[in-house]
C-alpha positions in Angstrom: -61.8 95.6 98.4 -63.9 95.5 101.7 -65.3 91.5 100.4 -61.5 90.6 99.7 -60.5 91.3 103.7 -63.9 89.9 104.7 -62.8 86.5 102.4 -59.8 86.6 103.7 -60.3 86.8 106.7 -63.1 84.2 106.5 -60.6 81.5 105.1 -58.1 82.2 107.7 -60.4 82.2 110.5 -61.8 78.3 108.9 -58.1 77.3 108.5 -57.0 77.9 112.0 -60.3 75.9 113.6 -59.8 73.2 110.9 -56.1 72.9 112.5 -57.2 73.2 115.9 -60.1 70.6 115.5 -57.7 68.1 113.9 -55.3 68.2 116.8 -56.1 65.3 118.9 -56.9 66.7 122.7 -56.1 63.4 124.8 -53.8 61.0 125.0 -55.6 58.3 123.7 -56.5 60.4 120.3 -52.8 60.5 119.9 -51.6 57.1 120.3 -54.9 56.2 117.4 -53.5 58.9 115.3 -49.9 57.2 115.9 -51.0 53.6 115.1 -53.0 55.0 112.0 -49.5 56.5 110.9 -47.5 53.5 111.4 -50.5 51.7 110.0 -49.8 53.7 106.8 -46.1 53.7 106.5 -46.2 49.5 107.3 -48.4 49.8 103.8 -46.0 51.6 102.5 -43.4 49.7 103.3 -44.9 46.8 102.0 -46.2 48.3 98.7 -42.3 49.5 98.2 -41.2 46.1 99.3 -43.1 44.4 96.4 -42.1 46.9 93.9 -37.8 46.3 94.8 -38.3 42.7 94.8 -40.3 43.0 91.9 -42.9 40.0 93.2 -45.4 38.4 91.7 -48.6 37.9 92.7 -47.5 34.4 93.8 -44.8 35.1 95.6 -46.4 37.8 96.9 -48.8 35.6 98.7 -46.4 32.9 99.9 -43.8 35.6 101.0 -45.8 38.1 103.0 -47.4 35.4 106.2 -43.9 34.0 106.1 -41.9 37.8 106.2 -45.0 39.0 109.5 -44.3 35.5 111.2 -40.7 35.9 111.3 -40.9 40.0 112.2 -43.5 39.0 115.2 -41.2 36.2 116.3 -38.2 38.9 116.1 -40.0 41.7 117.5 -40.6 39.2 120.2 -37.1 38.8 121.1 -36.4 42.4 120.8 -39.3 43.0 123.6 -37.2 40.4 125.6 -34.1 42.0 124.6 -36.2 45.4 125.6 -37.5 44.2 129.1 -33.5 42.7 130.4 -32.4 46.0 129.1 -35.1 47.8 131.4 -33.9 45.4 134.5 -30.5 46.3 134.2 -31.3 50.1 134.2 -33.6 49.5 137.3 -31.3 47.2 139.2 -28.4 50.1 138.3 -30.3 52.9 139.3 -31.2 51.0 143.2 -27.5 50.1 143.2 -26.6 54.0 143.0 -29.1 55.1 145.8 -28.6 51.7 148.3 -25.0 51.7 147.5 -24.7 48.0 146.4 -22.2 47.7 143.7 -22.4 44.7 140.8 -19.7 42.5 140.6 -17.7 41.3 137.6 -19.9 37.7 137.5 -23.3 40.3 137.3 -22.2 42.2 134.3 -20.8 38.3 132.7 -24.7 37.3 133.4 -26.2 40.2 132.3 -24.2 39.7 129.1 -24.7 36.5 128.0 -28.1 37.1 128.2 -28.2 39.8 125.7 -25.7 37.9 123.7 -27.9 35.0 123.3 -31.0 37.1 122.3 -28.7 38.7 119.6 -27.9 35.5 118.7 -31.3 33.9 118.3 -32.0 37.0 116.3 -29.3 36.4 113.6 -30.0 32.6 113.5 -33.5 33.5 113.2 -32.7 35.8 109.8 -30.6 33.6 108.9 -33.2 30.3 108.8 -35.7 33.0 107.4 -33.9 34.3 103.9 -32.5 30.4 104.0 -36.3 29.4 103.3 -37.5 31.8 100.6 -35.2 29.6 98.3 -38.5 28.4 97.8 -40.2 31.4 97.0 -37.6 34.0 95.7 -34.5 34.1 93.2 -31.2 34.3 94.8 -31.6 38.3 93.3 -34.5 38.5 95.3 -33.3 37.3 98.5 -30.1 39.5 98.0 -32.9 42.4 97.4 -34.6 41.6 100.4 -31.2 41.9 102.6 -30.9 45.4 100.9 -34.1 46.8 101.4 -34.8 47.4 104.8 -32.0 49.9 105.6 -32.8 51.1 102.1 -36.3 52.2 102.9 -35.4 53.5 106.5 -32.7 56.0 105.4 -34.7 57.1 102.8 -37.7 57.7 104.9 -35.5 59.6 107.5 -33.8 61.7 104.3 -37.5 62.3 103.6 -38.7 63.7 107.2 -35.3 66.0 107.5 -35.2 69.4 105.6 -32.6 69.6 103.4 -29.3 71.1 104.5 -29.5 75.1 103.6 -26.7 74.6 101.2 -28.8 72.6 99.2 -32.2 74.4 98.8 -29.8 77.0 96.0 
């Protein structure tokens, strides 16, 4: 009885500096451990991607350069999208402790510019699926339009417990 407590104890007191050892202590530890993880679930992605559109290895290899060049050129916009976002917050925030109000013509500017990123990202999707004529079926393409909010709400449905009426 006396070795079962001592085992146990044993394994609990290894489990608990395993946990605390894989922790990362510093920042920087944490932001490797969160690029590792999106690292991981852009694989995933991916690997999920090929299975829906059912790809072959040939399309596979012309679709993939052409799908990262066109999510770096959108993600590009979005940054830009991102940053005019952040200037408006700024410029808002002074305005409320200087007292300088924006005008009708400033929120018109502001506007149009976040219009016209919007727009350059839907033209931008648009030219994008319009070239994989080359490279998928019209199924495909129609696939491809599906599967991105597909795979999101099913990885947040995975990452959320279950409501407790459904764990009966």
């Amino acid at each position: 009885m006396r070795k079962n407590w001592l085992l146990l104890i044993s394994i609990l007191i290894l489990g608990l500096s395993v946990q605390s050892s894989s922790q990362p202590e510093n920042p920087d530890e944490m932001g490797a451990d969160m690029a590792a993880r999106r690292e991981k679930m852009e694989a995933l992605r991916i690997y999920k991607m090929t299975e829906f559109l059912e790809l072959t290895s040939e399309q596979a290899v012309q679709f993939f350069p052409k799908l990262k060049a066109y999510e770096d050129s959108v993600r590009q916009k979005q940054h830009q999208q991102m940053e005019l976002i952040r200037e408006i917050d700024l410029s808002t925030q002074q305005s409320d402790s200087t007292g300088i109000h924006f005008s009708t013509t400033d929120v018109q500017k502001y506007l149009r510019k976040i219009a016209r990123i919007e727009k350059e990202i839907i033209t931008e999707k648009e030219q994008f699926i319009e070239n994989l004529s080359s490279i998928l079926s019209p199924n495909q393409q129609l696939k491809y339009l599906v599967f991105d909010s597909r795979f999101r709400r099913r990885m947040l449905r995975s990452l959320k417990p279950p409501p407790p009426d459904m764990k009966k």
